[in-house]
C-alpha positions, 0 to 999 in steps of 0.5 A: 658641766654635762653632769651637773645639767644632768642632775638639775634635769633629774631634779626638775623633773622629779621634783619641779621646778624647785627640785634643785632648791629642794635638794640643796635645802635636804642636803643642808639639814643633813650636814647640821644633823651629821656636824651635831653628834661630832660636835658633841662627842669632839675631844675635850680642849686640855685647856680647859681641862687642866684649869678644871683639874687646878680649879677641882676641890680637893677631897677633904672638901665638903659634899655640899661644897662639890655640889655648890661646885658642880658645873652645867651640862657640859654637852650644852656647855659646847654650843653655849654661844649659839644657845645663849642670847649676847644681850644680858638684859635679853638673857635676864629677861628670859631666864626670869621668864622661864624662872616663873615658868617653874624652871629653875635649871642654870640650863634652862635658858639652853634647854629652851632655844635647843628645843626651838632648834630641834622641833623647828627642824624636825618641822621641817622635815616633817614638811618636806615628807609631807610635801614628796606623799603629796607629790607621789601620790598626785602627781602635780607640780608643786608651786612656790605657795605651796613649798611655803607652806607646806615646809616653813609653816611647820618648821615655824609652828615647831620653832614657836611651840616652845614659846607658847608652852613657857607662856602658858606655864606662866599664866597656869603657875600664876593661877595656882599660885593665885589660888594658894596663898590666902591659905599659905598666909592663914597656915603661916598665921598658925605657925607664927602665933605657935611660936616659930620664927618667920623663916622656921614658918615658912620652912614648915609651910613649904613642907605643908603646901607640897601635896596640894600647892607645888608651885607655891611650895616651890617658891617658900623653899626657895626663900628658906634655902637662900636665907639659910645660906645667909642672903639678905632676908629684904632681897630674897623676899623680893626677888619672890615677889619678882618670880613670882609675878603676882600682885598679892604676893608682890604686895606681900613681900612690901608688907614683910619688907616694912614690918622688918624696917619699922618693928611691927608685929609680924603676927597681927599684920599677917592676920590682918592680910590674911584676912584680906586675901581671904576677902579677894578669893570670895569675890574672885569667886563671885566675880568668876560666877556672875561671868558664867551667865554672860558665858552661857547666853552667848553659848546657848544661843549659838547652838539652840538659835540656827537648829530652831531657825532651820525648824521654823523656817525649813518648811516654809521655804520648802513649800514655797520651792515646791509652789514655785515648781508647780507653777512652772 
């Protein structure tokens, strides 16, 4: 027991009167970042082992059907309960968030939470770090308001940057996507009055599109790879439309969804949307444009009114102090 009080003496006066606290919370972070590389690198169960073994293609498989058989990473495979929502709705919900994100890694829902984890914890070192210069280099004591925010306030900001970044990818995806598909319609118009079928245009305009609308070209190849592997054509155009998450192409998707059921020409009715998106990007512009004098007004004034005040009134004011002075 002396031994103890003697190491809560050290601490108290070295650290304040948290220091004990302080240094239960370091030690802690230090077991999780030394159990994380003995996780990772603990020897296989032969369980599993053997059922891949029994369940592994034989050599006469083809390429493609190894790849269709590839797994997920299997470092992340280990930590697959703490890195995984137990909801599935919570767990569809977030991989068609990070779907629409641009992310389409079967580990992608793991990659996300495994960075949450390792940037809040980072943040929190960073705070204790900060928090000891702070206290070597003015020697005050450090009260409970400050341990807060000096040490979870970064550790939170670190947990939630992942989330902004995924939110912001989403809004920047939508935008480019938005701003794409009039012309991807108009260039899918060409292919189809050429003569091509609907999944053969939408093949050639993905390989168009790449160099100057990615996102967008990501999306068609996916729809061409998932009809090519024979899945039906009214779910694969919907399931765009939901990752997607824009209303032209969610629209879009309708239109081609009942020119398949009723036997319309494809080729008038893109015409007719074509022009039509077409239409909305010019009053998107417009819109954009009459916005900017708002936008500029409100910009002016903030930084040309408080100079221009200080320059007409500055004087007065000075020569009423100095009045007031000789008076005196």
């Amino acid at each position: 027991m002396n031994f103890l009080q003697e190491i809560n003496g050290i601490l108290t006066g070295s650290l304040g009167s948290f220091g004990p606290l302080i240094a239960v919370g370091v030690l802690g972070l230090f077991m999780i970042l030394l159990t994380i590389p003995m996780l990772l690198n603990q020897p296989e169960d032969p369980l599993k082992k053997l059922k891949r073994n029994n369940e592994q293609p034989k050599k006469t498989t083809p390429k493609k059907e190894q790849l269709r058989h590839a797994g997920r990473n299997e470092q992340l495979q280990k930590f697959a309960t703490f890195l995984e929502p137990k909801d599935e709705e919570e767990l569809s919900a977030m991989q068609l968030k990070l779907r629409q994100a641009g992310y389409q890694s079967k580990d992608a829902v793991r990659m996300f939470h495994f960075a949450q984890f390792v940037l809040g914890i980072i943040g929190l070192i960073l705070g204790l770090v900060y928090l000891f210069y702070i206290k070597a280099d003015t020697g005050t004591e450090i009260d409970t308001q400050t341990l807060a925010t000096h040490v979870l306030g970064p550790g939170g900001a670190g947990y939630f940057l992942p989330k902004y970044w995924i939110t912001r990818r989403v809004e920047t995806r939508k935008e480019n996507i938005t701003r794409a598909f009039p012309d991807a319609l108009d260039m899918l118009l060409v292919c189809v009055e050429a003569g091509q079928s609907l999944d053969q245009s939408i093949v050639r305009v993905a390989q168009e599109m790449r160099a100057s609308y990615p996102d967008l070209a990501d999306e068609l190849e996916i729809v061409a790879y998932e009809m090519k592997a024979g899945k039906e054509k009214e779910k694969v155009l919907r399931d765009m439309g939901t990752r997607c998450g824009v209303q032209d192409v969610s629209s879009f998707v309708t239109v081609l969804i009942q020119l398949a059921t009723f036997g319309t020409s494809i080729a008038e009715a893109l015409r007719v949307y074509a022009g039509e998106m077409r239409d909305k990007r010019v009053m998107r512009a417009e819109e954009a444009a009459n916005k900017l004098p708002t936008k500029m007004t409100l910009a002016t004034m903030m930084l040309t009114v408080p100079p221009l005040l200080i320059i007409l009134v500055g004087p007065s004011a000075q020569g009423i102090a100095n009045l007031g002075n000789m008076s005196n």
